[in-house]
C-alpha positions in Angstrom: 175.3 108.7 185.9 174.3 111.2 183.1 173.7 115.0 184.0 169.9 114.0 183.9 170.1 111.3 186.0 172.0 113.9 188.5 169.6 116.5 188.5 166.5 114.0 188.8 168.5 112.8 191.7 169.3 116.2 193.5 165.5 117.4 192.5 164.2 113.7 194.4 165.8 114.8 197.9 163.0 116.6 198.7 159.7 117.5 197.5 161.3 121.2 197.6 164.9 122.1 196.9 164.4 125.8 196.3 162.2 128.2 198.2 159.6 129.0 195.4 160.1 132.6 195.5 162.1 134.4 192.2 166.0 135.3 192.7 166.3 138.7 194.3 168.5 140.0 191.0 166.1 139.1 188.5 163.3 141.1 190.6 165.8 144.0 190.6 166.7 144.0 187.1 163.4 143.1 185.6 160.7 144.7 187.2 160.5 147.8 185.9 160.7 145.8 182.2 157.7 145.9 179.6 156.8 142.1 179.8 157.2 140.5 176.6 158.9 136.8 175.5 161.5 135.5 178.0 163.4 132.1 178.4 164.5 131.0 181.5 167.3 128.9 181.6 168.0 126.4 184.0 164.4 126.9 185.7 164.4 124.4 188.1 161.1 124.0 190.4 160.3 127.2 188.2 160.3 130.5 190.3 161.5 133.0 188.0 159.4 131.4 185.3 155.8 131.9 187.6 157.1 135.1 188.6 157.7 136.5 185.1 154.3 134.4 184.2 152.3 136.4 186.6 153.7 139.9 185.4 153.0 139.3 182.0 155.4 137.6 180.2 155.3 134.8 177.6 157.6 132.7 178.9 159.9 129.8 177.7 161.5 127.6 181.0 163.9 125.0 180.0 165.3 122.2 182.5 167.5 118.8 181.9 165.4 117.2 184.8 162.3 115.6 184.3 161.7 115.9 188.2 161.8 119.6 188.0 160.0 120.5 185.4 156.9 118.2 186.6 157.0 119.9 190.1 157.4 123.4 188.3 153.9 122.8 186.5 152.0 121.8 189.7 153.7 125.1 190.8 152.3 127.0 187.8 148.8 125.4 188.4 148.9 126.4 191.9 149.3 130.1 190.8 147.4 129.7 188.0 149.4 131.2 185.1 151.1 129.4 181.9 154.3 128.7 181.1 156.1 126.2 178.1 158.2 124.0 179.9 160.6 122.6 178.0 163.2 120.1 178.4 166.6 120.3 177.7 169.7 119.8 178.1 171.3 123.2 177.1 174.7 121.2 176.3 173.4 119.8 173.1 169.7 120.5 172.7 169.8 124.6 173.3 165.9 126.2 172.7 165.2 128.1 169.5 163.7 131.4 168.7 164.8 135.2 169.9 163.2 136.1 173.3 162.9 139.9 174.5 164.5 138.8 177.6 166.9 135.5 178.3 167.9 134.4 181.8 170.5 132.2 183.2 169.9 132.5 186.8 172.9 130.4 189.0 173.7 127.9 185.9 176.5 126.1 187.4 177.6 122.6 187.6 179.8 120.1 189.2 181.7 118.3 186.9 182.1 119.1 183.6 180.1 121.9 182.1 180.4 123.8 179.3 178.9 127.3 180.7 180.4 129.5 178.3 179.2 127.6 175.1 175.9 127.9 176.9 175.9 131.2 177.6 177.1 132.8 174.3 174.2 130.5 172.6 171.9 132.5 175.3 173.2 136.0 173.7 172.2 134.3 170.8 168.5 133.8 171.4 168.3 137.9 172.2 165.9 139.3 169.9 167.0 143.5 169.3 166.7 145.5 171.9 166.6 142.5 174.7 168.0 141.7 177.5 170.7 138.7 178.8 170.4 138.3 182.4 172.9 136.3 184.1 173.6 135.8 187.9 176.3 133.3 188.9 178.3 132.1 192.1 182.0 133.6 192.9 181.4 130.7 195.8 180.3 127.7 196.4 179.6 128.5 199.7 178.4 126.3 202.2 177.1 123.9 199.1 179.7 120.4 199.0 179.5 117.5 196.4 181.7 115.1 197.4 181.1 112.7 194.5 182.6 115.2 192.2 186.5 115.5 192.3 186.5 119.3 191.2 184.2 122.3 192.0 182.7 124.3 189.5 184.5 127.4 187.5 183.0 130.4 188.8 184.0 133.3 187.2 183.4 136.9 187.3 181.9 139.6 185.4 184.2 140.9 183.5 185.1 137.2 182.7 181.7 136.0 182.1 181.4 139.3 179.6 184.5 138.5 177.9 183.9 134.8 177.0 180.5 135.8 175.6 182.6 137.2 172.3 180.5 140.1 172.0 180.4 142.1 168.9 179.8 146.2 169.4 176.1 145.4 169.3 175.4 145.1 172.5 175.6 147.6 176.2 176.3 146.7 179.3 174.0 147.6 181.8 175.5 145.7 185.2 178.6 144.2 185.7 179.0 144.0 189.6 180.0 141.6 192.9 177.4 141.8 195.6 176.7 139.9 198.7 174.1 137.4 199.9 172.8 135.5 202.9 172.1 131.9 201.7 169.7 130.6 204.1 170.4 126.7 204.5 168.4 124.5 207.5 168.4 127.9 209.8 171.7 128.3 209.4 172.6 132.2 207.4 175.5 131.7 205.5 177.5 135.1 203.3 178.4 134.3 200.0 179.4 136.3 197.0 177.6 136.6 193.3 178.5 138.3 190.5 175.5 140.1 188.0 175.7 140.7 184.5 173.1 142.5 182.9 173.6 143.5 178.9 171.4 144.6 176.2 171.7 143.9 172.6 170.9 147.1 170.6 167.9 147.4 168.4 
């Protein structure tokens, strides 16, 4: 089974797999922003993306699955702003242009995943002065894949900063561990992330 077929298979379990509403971090981090161009990576059923949409950004929202990215634009009528969907798989196909804000919100995997090639293309599509928002896993919590023999990597700040090969051009804003409930069935379950937050100077 290819990584699309996976995705298009986990995004046909239900006719909702995430909750709709945008991640908690990039509400934080964002909010007080100037809207401008943004790419979401990873978008899913295309919270962030709405969100952002409705604030004023011009946004970019990238998937592999076909199945997501349909259900994200019924979303985005429902609300009534606009976003390009795009898709993608980031692996070999990565977006181009440079986007005043890029975010990679939970882009994990099971299997085999290139995150970091991903990610460093991501610092990569931020025009000057922008932002690289990423929010990532230290667990995988309460979350089990049985047909895959080995969980994802899931690294930390500092290591997520490191293997984006940074030149001096860049600040970082938030480099941090917090905790989270993760809601699943009625159950609350505490899990661990891990924000990084850097600007590229202008």
């Amino acid at each position: 089974m290819s990584d699309e077929q996976a995705w298009d298979a986990r995004y046909s379990e239900n006719t909702r797999i995430w909750s709709g509403d945008p991640n908690v971090v990039l509400v934080r981090e964002v909010g007080e922003l100037p809207p401008g161009t943004a790419l979401d990576l990873g978008c899913g059923e295309g919270g962030d993306a709405i969100w952002l949409a409705r604030r004023g950004w011009r946004v970019t929202a990238v998937d592999i699955s076909g199945v997501a990215l349909s259900r994200a634009q019924e979303h985005a009528d429902e609300a009534g702003v606009s976003v390009d969907w795009r898709k993608h798989d980031l692996l070999t196909d990565f977006p181009e242009g440079r986007y005043d804000l890029v975010s990679a919100q939970f882009l994990h995997f099971w299997g085999e995943f290139d995150r970091e090639s991903i990610l460093r293309q991501a610092a990569a599509a931020v025009a000057p002065g922008g932002i690289l928002l990423i929010e990532g896993h230290m667990d995988t919590g309460p979350v089990h894949r049985p047909e895959h023999e080995n969980a994802p990597e899931l690294p930390g700040p500092e290591t997520v900063i490191e293997r984006l090969h940074l030149d001096d051009g860049w600040e970082v804003l938030v480099a941090e561990v917090h905790p989270r409930e993760h809601v699943i069935d009625g159950v609350v379950h505490q899990r661990s992330d891990n924000t990084v937050k850097i600007r590229r100077r202008a």
